[in-house]
Structure formats: C-alpha cells, structure tokens
N, C-alpha and C positions, 0 to 999 in steps of 0.2 A: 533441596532434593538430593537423595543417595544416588550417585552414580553409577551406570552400569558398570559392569567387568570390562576397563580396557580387552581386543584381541586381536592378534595379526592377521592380516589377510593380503594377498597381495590382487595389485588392482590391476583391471583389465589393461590392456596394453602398457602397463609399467611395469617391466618388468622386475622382484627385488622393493615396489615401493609399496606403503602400507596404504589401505583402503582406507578412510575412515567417516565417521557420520556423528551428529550430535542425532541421538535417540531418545525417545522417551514413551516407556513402560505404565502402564496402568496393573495396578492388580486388581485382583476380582473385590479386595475388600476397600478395593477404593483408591489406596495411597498412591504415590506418582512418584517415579525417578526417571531422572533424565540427566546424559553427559554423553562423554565420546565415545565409542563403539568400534567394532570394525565395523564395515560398511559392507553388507551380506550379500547383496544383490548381484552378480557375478553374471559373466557370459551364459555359464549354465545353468544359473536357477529356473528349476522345473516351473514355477509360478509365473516366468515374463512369458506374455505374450508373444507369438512368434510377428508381429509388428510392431515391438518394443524396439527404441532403436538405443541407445549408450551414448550421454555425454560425460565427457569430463567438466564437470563444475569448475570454474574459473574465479565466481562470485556471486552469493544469492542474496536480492533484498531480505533486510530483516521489518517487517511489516506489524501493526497491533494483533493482528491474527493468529501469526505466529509464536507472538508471545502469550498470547493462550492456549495456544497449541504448546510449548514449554510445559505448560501447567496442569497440564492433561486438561481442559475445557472439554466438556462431552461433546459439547455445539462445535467444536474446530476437530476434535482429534476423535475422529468418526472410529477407525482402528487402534488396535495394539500389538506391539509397537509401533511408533509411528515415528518418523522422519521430519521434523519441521519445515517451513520454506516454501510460498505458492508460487514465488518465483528466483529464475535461478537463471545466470549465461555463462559460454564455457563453449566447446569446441566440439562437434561429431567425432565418432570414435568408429569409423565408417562410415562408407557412404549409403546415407541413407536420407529419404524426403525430398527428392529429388538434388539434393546437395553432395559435396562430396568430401572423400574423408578429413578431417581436421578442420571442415568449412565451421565461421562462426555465429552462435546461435543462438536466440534467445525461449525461453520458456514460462509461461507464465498458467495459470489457474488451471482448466482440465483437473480438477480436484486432488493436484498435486499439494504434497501438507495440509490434506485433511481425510481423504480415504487412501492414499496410496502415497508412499514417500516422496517427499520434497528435496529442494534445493540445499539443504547443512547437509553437505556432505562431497569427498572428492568425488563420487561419477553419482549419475542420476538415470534410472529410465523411465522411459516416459512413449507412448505413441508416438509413431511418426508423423502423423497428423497435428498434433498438438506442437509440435516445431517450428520455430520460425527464423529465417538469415535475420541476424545481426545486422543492423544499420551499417553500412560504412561511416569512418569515424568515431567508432563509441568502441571503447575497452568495454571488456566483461565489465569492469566493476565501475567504471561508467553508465553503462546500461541499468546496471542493479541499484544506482545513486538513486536512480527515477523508479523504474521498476514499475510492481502494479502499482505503487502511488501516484506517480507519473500519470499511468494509463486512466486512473480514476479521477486525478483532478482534471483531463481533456474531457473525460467521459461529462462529469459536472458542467465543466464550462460551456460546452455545444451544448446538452440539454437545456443549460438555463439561457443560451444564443437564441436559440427556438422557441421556447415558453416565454421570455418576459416580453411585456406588451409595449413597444416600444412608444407609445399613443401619449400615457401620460407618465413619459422621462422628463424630467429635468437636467439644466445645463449643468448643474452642479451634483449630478446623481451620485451617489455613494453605493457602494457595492461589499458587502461586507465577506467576510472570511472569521470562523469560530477557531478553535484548535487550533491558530496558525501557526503555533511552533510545532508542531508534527509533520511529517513528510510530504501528507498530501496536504494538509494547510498550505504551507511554504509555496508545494508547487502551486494550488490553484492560484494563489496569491501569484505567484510570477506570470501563470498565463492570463490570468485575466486582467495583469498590469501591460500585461505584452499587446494587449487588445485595445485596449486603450480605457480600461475601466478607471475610476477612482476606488481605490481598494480601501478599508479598511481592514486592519488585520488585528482578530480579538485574540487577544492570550495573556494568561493569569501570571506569565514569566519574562520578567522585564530583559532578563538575561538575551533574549530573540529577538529584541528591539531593531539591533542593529542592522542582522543580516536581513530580516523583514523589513526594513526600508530600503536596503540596495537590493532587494528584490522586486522593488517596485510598490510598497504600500504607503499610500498617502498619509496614513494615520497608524500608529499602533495603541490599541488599549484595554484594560482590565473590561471582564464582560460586566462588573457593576459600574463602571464608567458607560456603558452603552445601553443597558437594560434602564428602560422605562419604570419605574417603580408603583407606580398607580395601580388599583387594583383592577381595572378596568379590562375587559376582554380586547379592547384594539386601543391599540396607541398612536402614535403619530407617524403619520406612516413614513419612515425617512429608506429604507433599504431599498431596489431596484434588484440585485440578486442577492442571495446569498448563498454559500456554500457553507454547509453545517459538517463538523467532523464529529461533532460533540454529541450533540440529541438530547433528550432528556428533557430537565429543565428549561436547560439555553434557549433549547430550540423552541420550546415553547412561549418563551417570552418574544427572543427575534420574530416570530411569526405574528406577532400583535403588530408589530412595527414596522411592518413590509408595506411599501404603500401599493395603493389599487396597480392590478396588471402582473403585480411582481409576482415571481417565485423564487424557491428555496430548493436547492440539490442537497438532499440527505443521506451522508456516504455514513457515519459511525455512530457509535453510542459507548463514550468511554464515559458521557457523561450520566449512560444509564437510559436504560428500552422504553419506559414509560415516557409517553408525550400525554401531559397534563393540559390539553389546550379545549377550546371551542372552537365554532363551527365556523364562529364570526370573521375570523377572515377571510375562509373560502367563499362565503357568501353573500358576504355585505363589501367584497376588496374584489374577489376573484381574485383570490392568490393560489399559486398553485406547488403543492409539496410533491416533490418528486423523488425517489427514490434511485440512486445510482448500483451497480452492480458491477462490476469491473470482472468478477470471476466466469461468468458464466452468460451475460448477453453479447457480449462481440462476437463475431465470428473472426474467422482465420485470418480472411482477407481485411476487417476492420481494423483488428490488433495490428497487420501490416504495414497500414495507415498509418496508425497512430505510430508508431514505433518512427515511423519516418519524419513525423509530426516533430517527436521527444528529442531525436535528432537532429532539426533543425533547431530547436528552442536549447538545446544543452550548451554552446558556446556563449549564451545570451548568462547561462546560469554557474557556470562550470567553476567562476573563482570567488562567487556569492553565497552557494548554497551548504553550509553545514553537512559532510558527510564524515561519520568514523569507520574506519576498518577492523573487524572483529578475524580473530582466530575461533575456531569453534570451537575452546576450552571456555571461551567468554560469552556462550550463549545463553546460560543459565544467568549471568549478574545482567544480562543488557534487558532479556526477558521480563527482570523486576522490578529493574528500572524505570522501564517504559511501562510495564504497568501502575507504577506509582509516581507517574506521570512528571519523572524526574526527566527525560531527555529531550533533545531540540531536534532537528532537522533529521536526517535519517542514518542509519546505520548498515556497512556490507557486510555481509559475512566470507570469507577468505577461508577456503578450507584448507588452503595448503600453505596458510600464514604463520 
C-alpha cells in the first residue's frame, strides 16, 4: 500500500514531541493506502466529544481484525480515514473516569479501529466510559500481550464452562483448540490447561509446537491429523469443548466429532464465513455452537473482571507465550503477514518504539 504524507504535529502534553499514527485511507475508487501520519486528533479538535477523555498509548494489541482493518476491509474499517487498533493501554492525560492524571489504563472495543480511531498511534481518544484502570502488575505492553484475545479466549472458555453437559464426560475427555498458533488459540489453550482441561492444540505450523505444549497442551497436531475423513454427517464423537478460531470448513468437520452434551465457542473465520455442516449434530448430539463476541457483549464492569482475571493468569504465561514488539513503520508487513497466516503467538504495537 502507498503511504500517507509523513506530518508534524506536536502531541498533547509533549511538549516539542511528534504526534503520530499508522492511518489508513480508502478512496472513493476503492484503492487503499496506509502508513505513519501525524496523528490529528488534538486537545482541540472540533469533532471530540466534550466527554472524550486523552490517552497516551503506551502499547496496542495487534489482533486479525486489525489486519483487515490495514486492508481497508469494508466489514472493519467502517470510516475514512481510519486509525487501526480495537485495543490499546498507556496512561490518562488528565484526570478523568473517575481516575487521575497519568493513572494507568486500559482500553479496549467501543468501536475503537473500526468507526472511530484506534490504538496505532502515540495518544488515542476515546469516552470516558469506555476506560478502564489497568491491573496492578501489568505494563502497557503486557496488558496488549493478551488484550482482546486475552478477553475472548476467557469469554470462550466460561461459555463453553456453562454449556457443556458434564453427564456424559469421560475420564479421558479431550478438549480441543483450532488456530492454536494465534493469540487467542494460544491463550484459550493456556486457560483452559489452567482449568484442568486435556487440551488438544490444532495448528497446520509445527514451528508452535513448543510453546503450545509449555503452555499447557496435551497434544499438538495438523487439522488432517484430527479430521474424521468419512463422508458421514457425525463422526465419533471424541471433543467435549472446543474453541474454534478458524470456522469455515474446520469447523464444520469438528462439529461431526463433538460428542453428545458437547459444545463449540466460535470466535473467527480466517478459515472462511461459510459453515458447510447439517443439523445432525444439534439434533441427534445436542451439541451446541455458540458464538463469542468480545467487542461489544461485556460490559464495563465484566471487562473489569476479566482484566483481573488476565492478571492473575499472566505470571503463569509471561516467559511461555510468544510476543513481538512492533514500531508502527511495521504495521503494514505484520498486517500481511498475519493475513497470510505466516505469524505465531501475538504481536504489540509500540508507537513510540
């Protein structure tokens, strides 16, 4: 993609230091550029809300979403131009949210990097509503390690806590994980080992092996090592949960293979929107597919929760889990990367790296 025009701007409370943001432009005839920018949003932009409050970015997940958002994706990048990043942490730049100034913060969905600018970038605004204190014990870029992946594989794993029918578990139950070299793969994989599951952890990239087993996965293996082959609408049923990152085909197969009681948390579709399946397992299994949403079902005080949750579990994960740190000249190659399902574990972005 063509880059925007580098431009100076100096940033709220720094004073002398440059603003900046990785942007990305749609034109009306379609084409898409995106790179660094100044970062325009300023104490006095006529357009913030007078309940916007000012962070300083410290460190934003870089998530699949966002890398469609990169891409101008119509479905991610609702406006033009737009800010990538659904979540981001860093420090209040006043006191504001009942916290006070320099207090540390985290931020996440409120349809930040996707109608209104995100986390790539040195400050961010955002509602003061949509704020939230920072855990004790987590750096910024600790916090963004997990981020909403973090928050979606807790979200999965109590969903699937609640749904699966514990009646007919066996001793030897297996619990599988699709995508597990991705950020949320990895984590559900860690909390649902942390739970005391038998995790299997599916992924097409032997390169993950490692840290997916000291992340607590019983087994790692390719999804044609797991898939049933039979033409048959239900297989054996061997899964008790699963968490699907993938969708598409995969998921369509996993769900033959789910046994009676079980269900499946459906968080992505890198594998593609279409689920090719029948009826037969809802109906003749009672399996049940559920659908996760990390941007827009929690509320303030959930995300609270969990954030205290990610917290406790990040010493368990901290020298096992795969994180790179990005400058935001590198949001454009990690963007196509991860789309071309080259990367492992997660990635932060570092705007002042």
């Amino acid at each position: 993609m063509e880059s925007p025009t580098e431009a100076s701007s100096e940033a709220p409370g720094r004073r002398g230091a440059a603003a900046r943001c990785w942007r990305v432009v749609r034109a009306s005839d379609g084409s898409v550029r995106g790179g660094v920018a100044a970062w325009y949003r300023d104490a006095h932009d006529e357009s913030a809300a007078a309940s916007d409050v000012l962070v300083r970015v410290e460190a934003a997940g870089f998530n699949y979403k966002d890398a469609l958002a990169c891409t101008g994706h119509p479905g991610v990048m609702r406006v033009t131009p737009l800010v990538p990043g659904i979540d981001a942490a860093g420090t209040l730049v006043g006191a504001a949210a009942g916290l006070p100034d320099g207090a540390p913060v985290v931020v996440t969905g409120n349809q930040m990097g996707e109608t209104r600018d995100g986390g790539f970038a040195t400050h961010l605004r955002m509602p003061a509503a949509a704020v939230l204190p920072r855990p004790a014990g987590l750096s910024a870029a600790e916090a963004m390690a997990l981020g909403t992946a973090g928050l979606t594989a807790l979200l999965a794993c109590d969903r699937l806590d609640r749904l699966v029918d514990q009646r007919h578990a066996r001793t030897d139950e297996e619990w599988l994980v699709t995508g597990a070299s991705g950020g949320v793969g990895m984590l559900a994989v860690a909390c649902l080992a942390a739970s005391g599951r038998r995790v299997v952890a599916c992924t097409r990239k032997p390169a993950a092996a490692a840290a997916l087993a000291a992340l607590g996965a019983a087994a790692v293996a390719a999804p044609e090592e797991l898939v049933d082959s039979s033409p048959k609408s239900l297989a054996s049923g061997r899964w008790g949960g699963v968490v699907d990152t993938v969708g598409g085909r995969l998921l369509a197969d996993v769900l033959r293979s789910v046994r009676t009681g079980g269900a499946v948390a459906a968080i992505g579709m890198a594998g593609g929107s279409d689920l090719p399946t029948t009826v037969h397992p809802f109906i003749l299994r009672g399996v049940t597919l559920a659908g996760i949403d990390a941007a827009t079902q929690p509320t303030q005080a959930e995300r609270l929760v969990l954030w205290s949750r990610l917290a406790a579990l990040w010493p368990r994960l901290r020298d096992r889990f795969p994180v790179v740190r990005l400058p935001l000249d590198a949001v454009g190659q990690r963007a196509a990367a991860l789309l071309r399902g080259e990367t492992i574990g997660r990635a932060v972005v570092i705007p002042d790296l």
